[in-house]
Chimera marker file (.cmm) of the C-alpha trace (Angstrom):
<marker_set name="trace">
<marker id="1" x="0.583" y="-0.275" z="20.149" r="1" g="1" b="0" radius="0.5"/>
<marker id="2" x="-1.052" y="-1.073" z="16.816" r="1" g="1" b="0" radius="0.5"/>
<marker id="3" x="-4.429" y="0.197" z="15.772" r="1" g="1" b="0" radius="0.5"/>
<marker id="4" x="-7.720" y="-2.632" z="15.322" r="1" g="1" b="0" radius="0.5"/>
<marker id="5" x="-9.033" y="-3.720" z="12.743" r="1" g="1" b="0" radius="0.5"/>
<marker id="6" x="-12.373" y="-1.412" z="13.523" r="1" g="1" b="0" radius="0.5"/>
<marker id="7" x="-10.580" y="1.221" z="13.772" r="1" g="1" b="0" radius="0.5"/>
<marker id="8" x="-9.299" y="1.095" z="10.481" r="1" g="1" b="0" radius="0.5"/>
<marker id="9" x="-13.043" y="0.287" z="9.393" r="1" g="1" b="0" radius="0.5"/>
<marker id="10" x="-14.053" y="3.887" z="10.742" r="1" g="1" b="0" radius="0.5"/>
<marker id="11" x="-11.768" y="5.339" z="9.300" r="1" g="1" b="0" radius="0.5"/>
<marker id="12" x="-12.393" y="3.938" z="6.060" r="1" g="1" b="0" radius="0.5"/>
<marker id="13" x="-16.179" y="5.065" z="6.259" r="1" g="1" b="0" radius="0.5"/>
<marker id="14" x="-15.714" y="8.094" z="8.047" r="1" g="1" b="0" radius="0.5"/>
<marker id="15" x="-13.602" y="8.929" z="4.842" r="1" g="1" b="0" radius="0.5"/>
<marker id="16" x="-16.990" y="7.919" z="2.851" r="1" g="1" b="0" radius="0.5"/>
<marker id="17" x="-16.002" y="4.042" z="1.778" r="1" g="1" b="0" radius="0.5"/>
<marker id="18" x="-19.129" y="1.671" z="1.819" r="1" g="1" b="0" radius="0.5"/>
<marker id="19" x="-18.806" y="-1.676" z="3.254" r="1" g="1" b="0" radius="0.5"/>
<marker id="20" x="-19.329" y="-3.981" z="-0.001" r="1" g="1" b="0" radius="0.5"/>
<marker id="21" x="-19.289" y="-7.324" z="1.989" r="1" g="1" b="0" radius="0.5"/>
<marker id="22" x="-16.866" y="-9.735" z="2.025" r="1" g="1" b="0" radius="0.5"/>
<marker id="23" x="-16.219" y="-13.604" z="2.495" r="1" g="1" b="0" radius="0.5"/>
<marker id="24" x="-14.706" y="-14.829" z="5.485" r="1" g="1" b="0" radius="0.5"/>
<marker id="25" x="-13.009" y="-12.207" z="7.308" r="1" g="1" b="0" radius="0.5"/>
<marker id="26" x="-12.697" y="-9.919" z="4.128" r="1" g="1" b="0" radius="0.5"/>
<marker id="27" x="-14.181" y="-6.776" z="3.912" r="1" g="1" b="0" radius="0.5"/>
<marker id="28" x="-14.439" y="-4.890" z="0.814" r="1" g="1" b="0" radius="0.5"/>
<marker id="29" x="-14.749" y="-1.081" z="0.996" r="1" g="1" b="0" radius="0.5"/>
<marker id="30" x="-15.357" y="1.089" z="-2.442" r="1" g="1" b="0" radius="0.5"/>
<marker id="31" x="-15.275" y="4.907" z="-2.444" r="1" g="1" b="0" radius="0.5"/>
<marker id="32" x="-17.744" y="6.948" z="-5.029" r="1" g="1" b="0" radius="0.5"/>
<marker id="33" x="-14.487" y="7.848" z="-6.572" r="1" g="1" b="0" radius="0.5"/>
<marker id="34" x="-13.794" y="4.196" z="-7.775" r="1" g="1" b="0" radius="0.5"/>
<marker id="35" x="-11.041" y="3.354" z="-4.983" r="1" g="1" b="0" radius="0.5"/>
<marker id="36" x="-11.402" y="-0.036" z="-3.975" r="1" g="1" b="0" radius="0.5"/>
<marker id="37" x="-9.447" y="-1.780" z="-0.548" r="1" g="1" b="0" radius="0.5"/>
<marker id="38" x="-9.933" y="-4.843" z="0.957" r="1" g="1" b="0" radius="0.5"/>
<marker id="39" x="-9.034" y="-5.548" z="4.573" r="1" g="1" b="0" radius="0.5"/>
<marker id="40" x="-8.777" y="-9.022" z="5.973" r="1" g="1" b="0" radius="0.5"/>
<marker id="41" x="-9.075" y="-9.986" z="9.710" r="1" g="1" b="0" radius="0.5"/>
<marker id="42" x="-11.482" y="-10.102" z="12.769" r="1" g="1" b="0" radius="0.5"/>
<marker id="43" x="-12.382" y="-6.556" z="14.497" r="1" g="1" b="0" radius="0.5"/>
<marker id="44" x="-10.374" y="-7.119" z="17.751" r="1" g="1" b="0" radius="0.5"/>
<marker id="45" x="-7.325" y="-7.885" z="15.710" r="1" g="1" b="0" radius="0.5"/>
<marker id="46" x="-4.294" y="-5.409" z="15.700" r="1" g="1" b="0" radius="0.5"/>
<marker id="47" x="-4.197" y="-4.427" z="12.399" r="1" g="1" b="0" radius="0.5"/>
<marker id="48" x="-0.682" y="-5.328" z="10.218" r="1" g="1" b="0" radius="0.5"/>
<marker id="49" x="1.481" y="-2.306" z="9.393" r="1" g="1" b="0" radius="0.5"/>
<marker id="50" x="1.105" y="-2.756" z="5.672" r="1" g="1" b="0" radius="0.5"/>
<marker id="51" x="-2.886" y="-2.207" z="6.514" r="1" g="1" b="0" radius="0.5"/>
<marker id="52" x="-2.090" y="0.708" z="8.184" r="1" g="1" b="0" radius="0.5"/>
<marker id="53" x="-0.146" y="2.427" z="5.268" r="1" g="1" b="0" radius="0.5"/>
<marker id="54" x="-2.694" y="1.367" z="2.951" r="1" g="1" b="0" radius="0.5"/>
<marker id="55" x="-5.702" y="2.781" z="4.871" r="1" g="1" b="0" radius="0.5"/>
<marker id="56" x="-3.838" y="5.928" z="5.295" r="1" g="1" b="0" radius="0.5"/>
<marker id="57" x="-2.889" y="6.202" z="1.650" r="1" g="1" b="0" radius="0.5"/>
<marker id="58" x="-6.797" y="4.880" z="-0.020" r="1" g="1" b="0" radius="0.5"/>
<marker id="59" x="-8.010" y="8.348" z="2.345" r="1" g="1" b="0" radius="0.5"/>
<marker id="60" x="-5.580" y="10.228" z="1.347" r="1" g="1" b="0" radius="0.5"/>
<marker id="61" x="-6.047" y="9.730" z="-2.385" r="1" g="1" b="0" radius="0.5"/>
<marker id="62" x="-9.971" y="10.412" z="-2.330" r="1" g="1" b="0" radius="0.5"/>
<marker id="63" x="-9.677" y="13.712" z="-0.664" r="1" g="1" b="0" radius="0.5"/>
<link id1="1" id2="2" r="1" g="1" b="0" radius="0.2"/>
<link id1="2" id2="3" r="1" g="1" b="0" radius="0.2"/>
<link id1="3" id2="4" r="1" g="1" b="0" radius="0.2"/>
<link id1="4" id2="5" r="1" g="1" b="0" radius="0.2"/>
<link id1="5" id2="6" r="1" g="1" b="0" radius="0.2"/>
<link id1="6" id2="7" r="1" g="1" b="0" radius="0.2"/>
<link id1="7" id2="8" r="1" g="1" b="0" radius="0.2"/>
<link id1="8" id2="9" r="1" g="1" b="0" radius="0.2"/>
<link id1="9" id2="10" r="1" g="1" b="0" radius="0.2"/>
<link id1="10" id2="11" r="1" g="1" b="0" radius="0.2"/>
<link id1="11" id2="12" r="1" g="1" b="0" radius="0.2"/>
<link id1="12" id2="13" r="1" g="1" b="0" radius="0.2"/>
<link id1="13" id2="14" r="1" g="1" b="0" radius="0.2"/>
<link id1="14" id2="15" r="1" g="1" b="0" radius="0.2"/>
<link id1="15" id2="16" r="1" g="1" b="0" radius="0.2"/>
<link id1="16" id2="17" r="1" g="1" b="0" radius="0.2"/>
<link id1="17" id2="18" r="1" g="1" b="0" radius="0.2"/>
<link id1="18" id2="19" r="1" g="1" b="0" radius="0.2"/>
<link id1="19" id2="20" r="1" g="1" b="0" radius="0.2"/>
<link id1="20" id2="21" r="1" g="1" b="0" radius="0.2"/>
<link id1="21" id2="22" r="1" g="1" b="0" radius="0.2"/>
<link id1="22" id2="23" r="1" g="1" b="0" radius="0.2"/>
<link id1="23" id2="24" r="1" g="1" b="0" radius="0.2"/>
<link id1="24" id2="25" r="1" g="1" b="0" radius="0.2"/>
<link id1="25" id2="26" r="1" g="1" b="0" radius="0.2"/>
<link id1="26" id2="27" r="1" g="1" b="0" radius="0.2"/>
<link id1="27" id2="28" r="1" g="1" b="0" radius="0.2"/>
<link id1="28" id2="29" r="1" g="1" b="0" radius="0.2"/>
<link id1="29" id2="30" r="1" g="1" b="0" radius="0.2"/>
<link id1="30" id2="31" r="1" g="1" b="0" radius="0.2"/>
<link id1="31" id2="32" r="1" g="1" b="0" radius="0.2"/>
<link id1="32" id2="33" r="1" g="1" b="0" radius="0.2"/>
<link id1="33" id2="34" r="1" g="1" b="0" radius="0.2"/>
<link id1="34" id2="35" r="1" g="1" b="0" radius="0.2"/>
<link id1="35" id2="36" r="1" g="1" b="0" radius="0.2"/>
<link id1="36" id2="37" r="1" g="1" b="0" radius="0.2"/>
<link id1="37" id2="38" r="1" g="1" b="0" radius="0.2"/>
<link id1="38" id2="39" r="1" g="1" b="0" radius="0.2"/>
<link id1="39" id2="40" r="1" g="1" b="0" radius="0.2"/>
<link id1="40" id2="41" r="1" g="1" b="0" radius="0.2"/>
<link id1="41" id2="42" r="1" g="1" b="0" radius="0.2"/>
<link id1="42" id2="43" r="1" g="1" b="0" radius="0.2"/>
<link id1="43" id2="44" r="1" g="1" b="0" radius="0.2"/>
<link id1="44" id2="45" r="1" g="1" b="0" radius="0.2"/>
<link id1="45" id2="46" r="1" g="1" b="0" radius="0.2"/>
<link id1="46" id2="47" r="1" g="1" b="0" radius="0.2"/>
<link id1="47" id2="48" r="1" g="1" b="0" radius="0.2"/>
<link id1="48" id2="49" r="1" g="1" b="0" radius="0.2"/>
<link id1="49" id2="50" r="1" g="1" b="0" radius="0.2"/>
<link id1="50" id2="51" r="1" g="1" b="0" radius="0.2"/>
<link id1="51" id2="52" r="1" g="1" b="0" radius="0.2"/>
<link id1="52" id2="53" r="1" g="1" b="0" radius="0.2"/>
<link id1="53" id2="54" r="1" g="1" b="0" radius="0.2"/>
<link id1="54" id2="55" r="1" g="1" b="0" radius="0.2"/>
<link id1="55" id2="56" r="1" g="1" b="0" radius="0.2"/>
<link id1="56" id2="57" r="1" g="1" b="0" radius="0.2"/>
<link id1="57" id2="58" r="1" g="1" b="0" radius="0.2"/>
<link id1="58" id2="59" r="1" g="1" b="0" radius="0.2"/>
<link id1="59" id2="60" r="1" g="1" b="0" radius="0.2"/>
<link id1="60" id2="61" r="1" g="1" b="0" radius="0.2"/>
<link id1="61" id2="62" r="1" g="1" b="0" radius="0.2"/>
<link id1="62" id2="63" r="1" g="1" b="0" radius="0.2"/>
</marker_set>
């Protein structure tokens, strides 16, 4: 079963991203290390496999 979209959120600022804002259902998140990720969709939505991968990788690459 795929993850939400708010999961992927908390992960994102557990990991220490900051919301930036967004337009629409865009939300732009930028770590203090300069990475920068964008994630598209409503909270309740199941989040797309490629958003998955690129969650995991953004947290990965700022530890």
């Amino acid at each position: 079963m795929p993850r939400k979209i708010r999961q992927l959120i908390k992960d994102l600022e557990k990991a220490g991203f900051v919301n930036r804002g967004g337009k629409g259902s865009h939300r732009n998140f930028k770590h203090l290390k300069g990475m920068t990720i964008t994630i598209s969709g409503k909270l309740g939505d199941d989040a797309k496999p490629y958003q998955e991968k690129l969650v995991k990788k953004n947290i990965e690459a700022v530890k």
